[in-house]
Wavefront OBJ file of the C-alpha trace (Angstrom):
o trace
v 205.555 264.326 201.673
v 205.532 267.011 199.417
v 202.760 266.859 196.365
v 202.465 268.810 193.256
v 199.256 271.473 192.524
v 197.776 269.929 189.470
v 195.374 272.071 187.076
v 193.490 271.280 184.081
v 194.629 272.612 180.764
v 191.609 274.726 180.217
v 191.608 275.811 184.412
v 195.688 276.854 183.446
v 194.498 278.868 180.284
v 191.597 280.441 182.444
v 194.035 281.495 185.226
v 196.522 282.763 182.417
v 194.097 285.346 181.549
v 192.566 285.945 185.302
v 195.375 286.388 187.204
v 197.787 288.834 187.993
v 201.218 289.472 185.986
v 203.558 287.597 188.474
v 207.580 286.902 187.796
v 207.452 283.651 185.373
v 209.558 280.960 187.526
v 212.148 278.783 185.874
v 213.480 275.616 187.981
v 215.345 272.261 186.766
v 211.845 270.630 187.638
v 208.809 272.223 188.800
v 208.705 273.680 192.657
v 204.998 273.188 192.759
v 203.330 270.779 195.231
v 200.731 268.379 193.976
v 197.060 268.344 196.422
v 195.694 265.264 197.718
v 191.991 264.402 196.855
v 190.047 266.681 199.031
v 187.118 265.730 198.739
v 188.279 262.089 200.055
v 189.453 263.761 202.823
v 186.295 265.481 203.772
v 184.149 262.222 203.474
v 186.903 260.923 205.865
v 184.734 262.413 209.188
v 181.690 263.547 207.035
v 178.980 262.149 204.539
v 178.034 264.465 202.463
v 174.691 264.388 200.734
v 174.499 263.975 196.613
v 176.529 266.329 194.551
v 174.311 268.380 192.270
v 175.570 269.234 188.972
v 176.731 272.705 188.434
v 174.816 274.902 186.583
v 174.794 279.052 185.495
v 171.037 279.357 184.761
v 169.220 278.993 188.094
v 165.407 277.682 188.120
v 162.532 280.894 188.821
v 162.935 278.759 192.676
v 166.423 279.507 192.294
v 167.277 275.980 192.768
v 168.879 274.164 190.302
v 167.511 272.609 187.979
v 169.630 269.450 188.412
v 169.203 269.292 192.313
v 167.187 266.154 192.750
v 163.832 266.186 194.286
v 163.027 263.760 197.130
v 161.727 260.850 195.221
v 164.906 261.321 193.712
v 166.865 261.123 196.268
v 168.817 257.724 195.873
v 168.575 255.111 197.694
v 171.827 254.982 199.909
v 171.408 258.302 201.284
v 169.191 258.571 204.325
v 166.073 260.812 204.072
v 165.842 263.820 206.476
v 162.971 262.125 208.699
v 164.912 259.528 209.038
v 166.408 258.802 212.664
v 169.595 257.214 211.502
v 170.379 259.444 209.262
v 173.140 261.713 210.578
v 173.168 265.795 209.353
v 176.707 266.817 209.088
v 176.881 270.096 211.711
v 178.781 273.001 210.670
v 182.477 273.892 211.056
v 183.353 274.294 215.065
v 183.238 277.420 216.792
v 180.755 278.320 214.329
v 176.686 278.582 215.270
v 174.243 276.224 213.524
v 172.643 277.373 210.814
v 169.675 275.379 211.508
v 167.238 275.466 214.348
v 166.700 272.748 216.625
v 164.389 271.912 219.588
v 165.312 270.896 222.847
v 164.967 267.232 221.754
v 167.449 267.845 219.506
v 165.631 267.118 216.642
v 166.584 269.221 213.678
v 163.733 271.812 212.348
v 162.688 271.270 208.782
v 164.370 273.932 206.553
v 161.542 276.414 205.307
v 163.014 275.834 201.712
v 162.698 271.979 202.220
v 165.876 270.501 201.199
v 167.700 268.688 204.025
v 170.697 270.745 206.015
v 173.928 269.220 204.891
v 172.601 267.317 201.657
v 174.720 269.620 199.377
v 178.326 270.580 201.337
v 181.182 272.099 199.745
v 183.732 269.822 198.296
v 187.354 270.068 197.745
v 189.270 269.705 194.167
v 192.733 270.423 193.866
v 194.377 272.731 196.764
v 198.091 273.995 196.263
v 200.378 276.603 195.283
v 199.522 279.142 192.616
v 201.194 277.425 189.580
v 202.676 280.830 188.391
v 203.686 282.000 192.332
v 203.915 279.948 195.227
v 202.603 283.227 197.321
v 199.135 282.668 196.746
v 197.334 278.953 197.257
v 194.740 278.173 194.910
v 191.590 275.668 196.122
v 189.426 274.336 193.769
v 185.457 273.998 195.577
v 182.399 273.605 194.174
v 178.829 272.934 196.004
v 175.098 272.727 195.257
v 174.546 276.841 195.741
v 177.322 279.071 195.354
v 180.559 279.850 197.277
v 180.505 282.231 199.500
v 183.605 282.324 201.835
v 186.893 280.115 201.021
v 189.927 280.287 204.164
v 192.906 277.886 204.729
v 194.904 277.595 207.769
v 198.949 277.087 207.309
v 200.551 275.260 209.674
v 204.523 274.957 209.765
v 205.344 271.515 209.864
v 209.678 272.634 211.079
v 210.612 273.969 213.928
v 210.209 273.624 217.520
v 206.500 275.547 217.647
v 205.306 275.535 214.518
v 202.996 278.148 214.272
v 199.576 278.339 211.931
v 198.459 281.377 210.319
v 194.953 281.878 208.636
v 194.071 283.126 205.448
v 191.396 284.630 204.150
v 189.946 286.642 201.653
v 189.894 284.098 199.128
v 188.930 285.391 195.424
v 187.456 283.302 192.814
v 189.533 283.466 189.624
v 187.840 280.699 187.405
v 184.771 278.673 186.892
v 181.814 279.615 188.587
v 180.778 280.433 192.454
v 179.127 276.998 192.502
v 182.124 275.107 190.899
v 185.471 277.272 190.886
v 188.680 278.188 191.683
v 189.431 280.531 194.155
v 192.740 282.166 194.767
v 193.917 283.583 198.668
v 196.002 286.753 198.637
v 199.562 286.932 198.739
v 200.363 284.958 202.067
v 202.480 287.862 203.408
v 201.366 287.252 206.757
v 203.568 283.931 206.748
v 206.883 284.010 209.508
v 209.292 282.430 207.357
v 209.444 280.133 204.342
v 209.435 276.581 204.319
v 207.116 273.959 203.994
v 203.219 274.252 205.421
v 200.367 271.917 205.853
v 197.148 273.343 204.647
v 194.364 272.779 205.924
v 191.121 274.806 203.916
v 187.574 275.191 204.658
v 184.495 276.521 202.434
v 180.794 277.458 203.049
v 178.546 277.873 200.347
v 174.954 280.767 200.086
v 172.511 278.187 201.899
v 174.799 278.046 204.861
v 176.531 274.582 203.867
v 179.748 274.215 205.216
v 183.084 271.884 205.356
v 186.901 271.903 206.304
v 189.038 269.322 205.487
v 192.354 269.271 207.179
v 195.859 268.508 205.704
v 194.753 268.538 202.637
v 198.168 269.057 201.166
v 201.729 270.808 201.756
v 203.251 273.944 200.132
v 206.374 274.709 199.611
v 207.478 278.914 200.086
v 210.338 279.832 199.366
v 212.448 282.098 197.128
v 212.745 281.103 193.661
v 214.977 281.746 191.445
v 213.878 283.973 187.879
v 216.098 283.850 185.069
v 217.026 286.127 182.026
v 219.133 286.692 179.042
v 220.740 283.161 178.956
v 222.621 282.832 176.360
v 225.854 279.411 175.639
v 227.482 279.605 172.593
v 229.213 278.657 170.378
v 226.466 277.037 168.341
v 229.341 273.891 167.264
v 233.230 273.952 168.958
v 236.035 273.791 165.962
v 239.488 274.459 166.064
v 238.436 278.186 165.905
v 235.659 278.210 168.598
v 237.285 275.988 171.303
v 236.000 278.537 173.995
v 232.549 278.281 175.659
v 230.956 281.227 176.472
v 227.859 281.712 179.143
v 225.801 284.911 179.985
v 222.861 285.878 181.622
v 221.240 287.093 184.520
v 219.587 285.450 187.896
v 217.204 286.866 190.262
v 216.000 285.823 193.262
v 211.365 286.011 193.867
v 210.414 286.220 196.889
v 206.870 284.603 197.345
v 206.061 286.245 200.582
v 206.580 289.732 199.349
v 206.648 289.365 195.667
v 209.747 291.051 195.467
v 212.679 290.365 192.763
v 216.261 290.925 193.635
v 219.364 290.693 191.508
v 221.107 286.938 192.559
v 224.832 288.967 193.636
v 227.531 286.676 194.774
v 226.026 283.288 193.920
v 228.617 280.620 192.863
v 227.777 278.855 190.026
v 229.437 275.696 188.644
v 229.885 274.800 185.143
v 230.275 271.425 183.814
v 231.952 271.039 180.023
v 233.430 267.885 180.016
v 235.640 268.921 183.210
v 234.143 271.257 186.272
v 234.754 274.886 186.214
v 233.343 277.773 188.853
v 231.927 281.232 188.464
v 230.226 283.677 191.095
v 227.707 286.380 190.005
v 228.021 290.095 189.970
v 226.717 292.612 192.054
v 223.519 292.639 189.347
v 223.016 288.739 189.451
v 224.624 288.626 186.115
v 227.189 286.575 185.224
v 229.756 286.067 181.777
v 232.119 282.966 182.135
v 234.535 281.912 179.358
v 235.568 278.117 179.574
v 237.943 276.079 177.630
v 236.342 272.644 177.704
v 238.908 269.814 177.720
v 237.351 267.055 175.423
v 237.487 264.077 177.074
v 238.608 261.412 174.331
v 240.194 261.901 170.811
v 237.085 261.122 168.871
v 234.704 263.694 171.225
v 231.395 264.531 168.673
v 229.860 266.513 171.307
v 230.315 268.636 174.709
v 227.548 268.737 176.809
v 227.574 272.084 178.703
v 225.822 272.936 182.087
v 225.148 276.046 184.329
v 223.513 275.442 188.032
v 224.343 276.611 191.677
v 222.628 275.006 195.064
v 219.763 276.876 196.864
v 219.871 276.065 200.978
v 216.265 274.982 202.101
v 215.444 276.570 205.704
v 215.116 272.707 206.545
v 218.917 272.286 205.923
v 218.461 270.599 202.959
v 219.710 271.944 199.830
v 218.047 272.004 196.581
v 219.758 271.786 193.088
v 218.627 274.241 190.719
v 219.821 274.276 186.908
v 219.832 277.449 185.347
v 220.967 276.455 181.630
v 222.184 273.528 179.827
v 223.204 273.026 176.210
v 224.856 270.237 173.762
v 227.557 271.855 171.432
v 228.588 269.637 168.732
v 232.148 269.079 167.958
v 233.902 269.738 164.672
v 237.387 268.196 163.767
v 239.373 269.928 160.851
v 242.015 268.006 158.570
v 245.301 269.216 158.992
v 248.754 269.068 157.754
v 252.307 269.148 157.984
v 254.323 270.845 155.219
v 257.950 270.566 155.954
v 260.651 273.540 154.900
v 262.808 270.401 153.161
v 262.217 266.997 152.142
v 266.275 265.909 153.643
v 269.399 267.031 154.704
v 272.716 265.911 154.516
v 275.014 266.185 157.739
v 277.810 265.366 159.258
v 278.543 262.693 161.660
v 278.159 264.088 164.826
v 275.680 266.586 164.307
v 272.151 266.459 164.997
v 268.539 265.746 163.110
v 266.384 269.297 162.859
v 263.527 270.276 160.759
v 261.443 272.902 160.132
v 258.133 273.438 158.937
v 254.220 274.749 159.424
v 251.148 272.822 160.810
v 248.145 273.739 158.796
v 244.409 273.351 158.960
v 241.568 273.444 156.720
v 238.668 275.814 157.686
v 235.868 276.799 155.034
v 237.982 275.346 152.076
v 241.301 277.625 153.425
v 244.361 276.054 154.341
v 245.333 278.649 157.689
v 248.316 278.240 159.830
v 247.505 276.438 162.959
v 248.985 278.455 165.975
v 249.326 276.001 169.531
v 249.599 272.740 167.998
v 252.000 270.127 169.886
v 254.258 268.453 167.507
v 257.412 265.531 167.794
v 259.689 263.773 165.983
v 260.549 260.797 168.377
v 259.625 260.625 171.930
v 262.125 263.028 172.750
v 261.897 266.030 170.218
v 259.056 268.230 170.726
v 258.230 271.501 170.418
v 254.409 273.827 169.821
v 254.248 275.696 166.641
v 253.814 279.476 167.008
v 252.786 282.301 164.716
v 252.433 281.627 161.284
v 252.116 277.648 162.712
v 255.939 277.414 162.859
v 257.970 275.482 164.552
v 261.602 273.684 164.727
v 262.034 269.893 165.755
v 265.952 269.130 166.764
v 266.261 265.214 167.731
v 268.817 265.225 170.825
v 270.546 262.498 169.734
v 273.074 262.246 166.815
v 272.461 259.559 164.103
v 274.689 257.133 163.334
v 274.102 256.325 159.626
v 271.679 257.306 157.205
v 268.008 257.918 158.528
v 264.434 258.345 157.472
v 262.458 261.046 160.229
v 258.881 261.183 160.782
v 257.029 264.693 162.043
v 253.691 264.599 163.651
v 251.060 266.060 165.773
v 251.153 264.699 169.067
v 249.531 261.189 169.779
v 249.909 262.492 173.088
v 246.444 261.999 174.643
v 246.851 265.213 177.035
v 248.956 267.273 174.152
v 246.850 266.484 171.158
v 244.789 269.345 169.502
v 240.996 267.281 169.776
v 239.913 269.743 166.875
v 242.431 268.625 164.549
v 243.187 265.001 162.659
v 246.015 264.018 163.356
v 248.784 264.355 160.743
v 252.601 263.545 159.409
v 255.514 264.212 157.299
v 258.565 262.613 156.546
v 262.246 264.018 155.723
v 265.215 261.810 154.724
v 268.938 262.249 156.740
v 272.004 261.617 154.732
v 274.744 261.371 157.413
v 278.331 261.645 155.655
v 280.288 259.354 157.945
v 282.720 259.797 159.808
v 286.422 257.942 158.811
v 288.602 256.595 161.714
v 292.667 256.009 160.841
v 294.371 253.999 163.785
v 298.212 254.964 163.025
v 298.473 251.715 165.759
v 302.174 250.856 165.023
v 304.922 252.598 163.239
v 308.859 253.215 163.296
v 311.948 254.556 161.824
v 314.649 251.935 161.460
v 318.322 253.290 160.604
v 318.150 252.763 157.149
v 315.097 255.697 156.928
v 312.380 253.160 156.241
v 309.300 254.539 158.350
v 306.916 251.249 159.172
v 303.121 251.952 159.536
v 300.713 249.006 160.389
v 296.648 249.976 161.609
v 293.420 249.718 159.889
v 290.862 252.164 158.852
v 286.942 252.106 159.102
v 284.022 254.815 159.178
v 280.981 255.670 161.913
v 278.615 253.349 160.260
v 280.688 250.328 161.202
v 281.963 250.014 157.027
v 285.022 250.341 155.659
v 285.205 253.438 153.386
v 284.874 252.334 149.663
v 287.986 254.487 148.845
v 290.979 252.180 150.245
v 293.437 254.771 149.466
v 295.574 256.326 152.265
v 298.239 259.449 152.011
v 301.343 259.396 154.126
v 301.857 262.909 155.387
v 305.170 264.637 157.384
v 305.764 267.839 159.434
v 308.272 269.498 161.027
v 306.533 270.575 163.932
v 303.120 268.598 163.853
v 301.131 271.406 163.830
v 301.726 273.361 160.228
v 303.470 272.414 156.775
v 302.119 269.190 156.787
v 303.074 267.616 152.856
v 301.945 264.275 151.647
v 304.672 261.711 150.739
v 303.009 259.612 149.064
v 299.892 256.869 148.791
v 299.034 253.270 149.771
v 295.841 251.545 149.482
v 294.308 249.383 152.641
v 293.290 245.636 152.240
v 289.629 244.986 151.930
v 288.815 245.185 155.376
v 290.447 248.375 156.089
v 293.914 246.924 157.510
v 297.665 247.978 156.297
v 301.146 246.817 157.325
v 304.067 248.033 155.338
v 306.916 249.768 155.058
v 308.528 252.938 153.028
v 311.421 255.289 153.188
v 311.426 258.742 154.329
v 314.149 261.218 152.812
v 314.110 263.166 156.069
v 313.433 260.861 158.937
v 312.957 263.497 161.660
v 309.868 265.204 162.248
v 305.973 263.874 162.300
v 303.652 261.712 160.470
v 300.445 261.113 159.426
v 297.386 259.208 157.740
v 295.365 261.056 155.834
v 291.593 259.763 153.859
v 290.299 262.628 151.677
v 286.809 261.004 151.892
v 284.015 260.974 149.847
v 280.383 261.847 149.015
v 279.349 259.811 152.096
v 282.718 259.799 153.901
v 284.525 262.639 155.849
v 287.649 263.247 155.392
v 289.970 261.604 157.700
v 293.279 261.776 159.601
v 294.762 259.506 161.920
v 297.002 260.159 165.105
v 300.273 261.651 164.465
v 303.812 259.723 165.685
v 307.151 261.664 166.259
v 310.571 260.336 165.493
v 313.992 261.889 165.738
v 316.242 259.901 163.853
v 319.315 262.514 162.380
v 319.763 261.977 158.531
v 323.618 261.509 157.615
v 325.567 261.458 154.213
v 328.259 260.766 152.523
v 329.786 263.613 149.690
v 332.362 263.641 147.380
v 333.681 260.517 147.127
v 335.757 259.447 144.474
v 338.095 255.829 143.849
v 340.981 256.242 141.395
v 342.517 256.808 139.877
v 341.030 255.650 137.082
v 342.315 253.874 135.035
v 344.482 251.942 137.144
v 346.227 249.197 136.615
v 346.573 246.306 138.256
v 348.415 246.025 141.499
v 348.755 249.857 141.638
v 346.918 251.543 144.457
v 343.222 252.693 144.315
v 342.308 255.467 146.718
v 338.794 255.941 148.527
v 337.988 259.541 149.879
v 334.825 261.007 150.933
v 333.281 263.480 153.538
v 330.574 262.175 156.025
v 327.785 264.900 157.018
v 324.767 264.769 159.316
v 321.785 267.545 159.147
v 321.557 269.866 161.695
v 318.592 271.848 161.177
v 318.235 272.409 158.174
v 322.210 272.565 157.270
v 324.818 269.630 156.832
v 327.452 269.805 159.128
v 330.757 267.878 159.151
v 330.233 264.542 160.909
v 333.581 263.728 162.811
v 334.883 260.558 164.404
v 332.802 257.769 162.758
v 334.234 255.103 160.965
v 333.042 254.600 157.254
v 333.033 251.103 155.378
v 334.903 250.781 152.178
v 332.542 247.862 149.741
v 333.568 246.524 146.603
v 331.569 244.615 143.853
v 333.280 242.801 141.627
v 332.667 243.486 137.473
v 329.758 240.407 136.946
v 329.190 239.824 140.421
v 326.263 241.079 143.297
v 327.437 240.532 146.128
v 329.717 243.293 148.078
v 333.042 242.510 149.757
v 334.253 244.985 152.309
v 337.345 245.905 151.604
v 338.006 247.522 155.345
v 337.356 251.292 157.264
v 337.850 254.367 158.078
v 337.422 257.052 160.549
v 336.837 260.731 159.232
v 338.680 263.077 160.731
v 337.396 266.406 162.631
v 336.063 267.743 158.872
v 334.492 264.438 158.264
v 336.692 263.800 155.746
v 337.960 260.637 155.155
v 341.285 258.710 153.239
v 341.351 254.515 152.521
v 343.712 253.015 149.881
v 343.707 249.576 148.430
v 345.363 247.541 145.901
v 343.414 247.245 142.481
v 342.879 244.028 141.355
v 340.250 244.110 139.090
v 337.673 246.203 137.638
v 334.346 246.731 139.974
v 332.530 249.333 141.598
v 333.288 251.166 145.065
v 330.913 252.669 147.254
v 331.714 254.248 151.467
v 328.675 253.378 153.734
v 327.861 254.701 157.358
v 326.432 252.342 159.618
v 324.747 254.343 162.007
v 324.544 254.383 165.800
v 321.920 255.450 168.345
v 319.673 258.255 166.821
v 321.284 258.648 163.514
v 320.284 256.795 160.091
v 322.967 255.315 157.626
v 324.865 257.052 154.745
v 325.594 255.601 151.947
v 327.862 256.966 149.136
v 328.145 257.738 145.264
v 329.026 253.892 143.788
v 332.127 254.786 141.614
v 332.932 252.271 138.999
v 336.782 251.744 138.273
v 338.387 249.870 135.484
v 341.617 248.386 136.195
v 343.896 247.329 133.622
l 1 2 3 4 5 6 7 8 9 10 11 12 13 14 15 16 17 18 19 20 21 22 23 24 25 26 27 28 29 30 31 32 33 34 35 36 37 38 39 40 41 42 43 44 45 46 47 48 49 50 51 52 53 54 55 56 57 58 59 60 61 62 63 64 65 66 67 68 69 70 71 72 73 74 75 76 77 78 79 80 81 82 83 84 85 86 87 88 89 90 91 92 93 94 95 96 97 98 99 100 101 102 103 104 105 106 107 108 109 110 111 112 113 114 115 116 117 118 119 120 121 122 123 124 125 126 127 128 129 130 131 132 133 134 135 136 137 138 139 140 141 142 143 144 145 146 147 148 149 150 151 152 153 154 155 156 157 158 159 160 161 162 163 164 165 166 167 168 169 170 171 172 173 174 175 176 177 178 179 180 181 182 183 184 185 186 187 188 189 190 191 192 193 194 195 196 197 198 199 200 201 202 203 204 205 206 207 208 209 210 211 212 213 214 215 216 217 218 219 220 221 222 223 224 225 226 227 228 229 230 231 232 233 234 235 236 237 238 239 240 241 242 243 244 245 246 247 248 249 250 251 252 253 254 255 256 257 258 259 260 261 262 263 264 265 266 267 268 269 270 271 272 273 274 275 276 277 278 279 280 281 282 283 284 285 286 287 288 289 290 291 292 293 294 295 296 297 298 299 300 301 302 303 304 305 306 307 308 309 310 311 312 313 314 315 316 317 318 319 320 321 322 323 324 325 326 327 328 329 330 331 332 333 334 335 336 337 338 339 340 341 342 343 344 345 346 347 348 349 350 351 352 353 354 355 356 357 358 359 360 361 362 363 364 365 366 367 368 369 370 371 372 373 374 375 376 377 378 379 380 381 382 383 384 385 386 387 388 389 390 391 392 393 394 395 396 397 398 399 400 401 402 403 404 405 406 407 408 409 410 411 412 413 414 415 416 417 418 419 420 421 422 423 424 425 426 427 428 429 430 431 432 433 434 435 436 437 438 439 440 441 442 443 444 445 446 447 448 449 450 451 452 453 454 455 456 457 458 459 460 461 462 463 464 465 466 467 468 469 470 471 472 473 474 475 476 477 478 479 480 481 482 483 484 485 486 487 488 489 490 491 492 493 494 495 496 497 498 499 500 501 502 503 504 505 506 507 508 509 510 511 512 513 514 515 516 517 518 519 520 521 522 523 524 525 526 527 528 529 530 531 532 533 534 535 536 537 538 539 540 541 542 543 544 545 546 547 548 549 550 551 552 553 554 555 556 557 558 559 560 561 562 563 564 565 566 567 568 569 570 571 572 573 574 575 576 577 578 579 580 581 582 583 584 585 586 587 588 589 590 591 592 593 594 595 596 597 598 599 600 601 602 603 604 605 606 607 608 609 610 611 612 613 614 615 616 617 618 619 620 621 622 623 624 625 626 627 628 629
């Protein structure tokens, strides 16, 4: 069991002033090893006589004055003369100090006090508090100290070996009740742990040992300098940690200091980080801590590295420690626009700065994580810029929040956490289903669909335009307008002067509305017509003959061309009637032309018509109105 070498405060103070400069040690706990009682382990084989008092001013008998005489002598310690009384002998190997006869009686001491009555005896024995090289023992004894040794026993190792020391010094107190100090134990073969064992005799030839009184610890120990941590408090512009200084290694067998080179040291800020020392023992290490929680007040910081015992054991030695207080700045969102208005289709972005506020100064926070929506991130960069675009399009109007990260991992810890908000008009999109349409063969195109917008709505402006092309690519011209019903549907019909070509829906939208055009439908229905015609003559009387003639034409391209071959109808209405009689046909000849006569019965009006076939659409003719008389 290892102990610790314990000294009084005023025996410490003494020895501060008495001893040698030696390299101040600096361990996570003390290295020292506290001594046993040795003066209970002397009485354990011996019984020493009373324990004068010690004293600096010696009687003209030069004993002191306090040593007892022997009436005084008390009453449980056995008087020289007496035969039970036992006389502790000196140290072995030594010679007696006192006579005896062959009877083995002792011989009276010329100066009369009994041999043995005043022994040395044992205070504290350990390490030098200051430097494990040199053991201190503590003695006192009823004349003074003259000779203080120890004996150091390994107590590793397959033969531990002892080594003696001598030449004990007394560095406190006085020679009668001291504190002696050994030389620097260079004599020892390695370090490790020793039991001591120390012995003592005193000027009237008094002498004692007392064996394993303690154990000491030697070995190297490490000296420390110019340790610095700082910041003194971590902010949002100190978030680094910075260590310095410089370990050496003492040596307690040859008092030697070395520079510490190549050491790893581990440091602890929240998370573990490693470092090894230079070539000088020094070391500089720059660590980021990584505050563990969003509400962190403080970062405890450590510095230590592991020292291997020769035992196998190792021993944990801290070489600095500090607790840096954590500051968290407000901070701040200002975006580059409170909304924006765009199209169906397109995407949310923003734009903006992340801010912070440092010694009253708003300053541009560079690093920060930022989102809008789990999906839309992005780190702000010089100037604390940044751009948030939200991958998905909107599909009606929209209200978007900005913030710092609430991500645990992302989150600045230095900064509150902060938000802004930025409003999305989306102008909708409008949809036109052209679902059903034709050209019948009177030129009357039929449309029937519905119209709505992105947002699911119907557009509040009903109003459609019917458009035509030639080619369904250019030249598109609007025809005309309808309006929708209320939810958006239409089914209706209207004529078409040129009934060939392409057509069209068309919204022109609003505020909140796109404009909008619906799928395009192709017919090819050939326009015909009928020119010139003319009944007479007129007047004409009655029962006379009334001719019809006329020319039928169909387009072709963008001329009319004779129309050959087709039988026209001859109508007549009747003066005061409205229904049509037909009177008979026609067929035009190669020109198109055509010739019908009648008899005139009564006055009325006369029109040719063209009932078309396949692709073409009908004709009808100039009504010409002829009085008959």
């Amino acid at each position: 069991m290892r102990s610790r070498s314990l000294v009084s405060a005023a025996l410490s103070a003494a020895l501060g002033a008495a001893l040698l400069a030696a390299p101040a040690l600096a361990y996570a706990a003390d290295g020292g090893t506290p001594a046993r009682n040795a003066a209970a382990a002397a009485t354990a084989d011996e019984t020493p006589g009373p324990t004068p008092t010690p004293t600096d001013t010696p009687t003209p008998s030069d004993t002191p004055s306090d040593t007892p005489a022997p009436s005084d002598t008390p009453s449980d310690t056995p008087a020289p003369s007496d035969p039970s009384a036992t006389t502790p002998g000196p140290p072995v190997d030594e010679p007696s100090p006192t006579p005896t006869d062959p009877s083995g009686t002792p011989t009276p001491d010329p100066s009369g006090s009994a041999p043995g009555a005043g022994v040395p005896v044992f205070g504290d024995v350990g390490s030098d508090p200051s430097d494990t090289g040199f053991l201190t023992v503590a003695v006192s004894s009823d004349s003074p100290i003259t000779e203080v040794s120890a004996d150091l026993t390994e107590l590793h190792g397959a033969n531990p070996a002892t080594v003696a020391v001598t030449g004990f010094t007394l560095v406190s107190g006085t020679p009668q009740d001291g504190v002696w100090r050994s030389p620097r134990m260079s004599q020892l073969p390695s370090y490790g742990t020793y039991d001591v064992t120390v012995g003592a005799e005193d000027s009237d030839g008094d002498s004692t040992t007392a064996a394993g009184v303690t154990t000491v610890d030697v070995e190297p120990k490490p000296v420390f300098a110019d340790r610095s941590i700082s910041p003194a408090v971590l902010d949002v512009e100190h978030k680094h940690v910075q260590l310095s200084g410089r370990i050496s290694l003492f040596d307690p067998i040859t008092g030697d200091t070395s520079p510490l080179a190549g050491k790893a040291l581990s440091v602890v800020a929240e998370y573990s980080y490693s470092a090894v020392t230079a070539a000088d023992g020094s070391y500089a290490i720059d660590v980021a801590p990584r505050l563990n929680g969003e509400n962190a007040t403080s970062v405890p910081v450590s510095l230590s590295f592991w020292i291997a015992n020769p035992d196998g054991t190792n021993t944990y030695v801290l070489v600095d420690s500090k607790t840096l207080p954590v500051k968290v700045s407000p901070s701040r969102i200002r975006l580059d626009h409170a909304g924006a208005q765009i199209k169906f289709g397109a995407k949310a972005s923003t734009s903006g700065v992340v801010e912070y506020l440092y010694d009253g100064t708003w300053r541009p926070a560079k690093g920060v994580a930022v989102d809008m929506g789990y999906y839309a991130t992005a780190t702000s960069g010089t100037g604390g810029r940044f751009t948030l675009t939200d991958p998905y399009m909107p599909y009606d109007d929209a209200t978007y929040t900005v913030g710092t990260s609430r991500d645990s991992y992302l989150a600045d810890p230095y900064l509150t956490a902060s938000h802004a908000q930025f409003k999305v008009d989306v102008i909708n999109r409008t949809n036109i289903c052209f679902c059903s349409s034709w050209i019948d063969a009177y030129s009357n195109l039929h449309v029937q669909g519905s119209m709505s917008a992105s947002n699911g709505k119907v557009p509040p402006n009903h109003k459609l335009y019917l458009q035509q092309s030639a080619d369904g690519r250019t030249g598109w011209k609007s025809l005309g307008w309808f309006t929708t019903k209320s939810d958006g549907t239409f089914n209706l019909d209207g004529y078409v002067a040129v009934p060939k070509g392409y057509w069209r829906l068309y919204s022109p939208g609003s505020s909140d509305y796109q404009p909008g055009y619906s799928n395009s439908v192709h017919f090819n229905r050939t326009a015909t017509r009928i020119t010139g015609f003319n009944a007479g003559p007129e007047p004409v009387r009655k029962g006379h003959t009334v001719t019809a003639t006329g020319t039928l034409q169909r387009l072709s391209g963008t001329k009319w061309a004779a129309f050959g071959k087709q039988r026209v109808y001859i109508l007549f209405q009747a003066k005061g009637k409205k229904s049509w009689t037909q009177l008979g046909s026609v067929k035009t000849d190669s020109h198109g032309r055509f010739t019908a006569r009648f008899t005139a019965k009564q006055d009325g009006t006369w029109v040719g018509v063209y009932l078309a076939s396949g692709s073409y659409v009908d004709a009808e003719s100039y009504h010409d109105y002829v009085d008959v008389r």
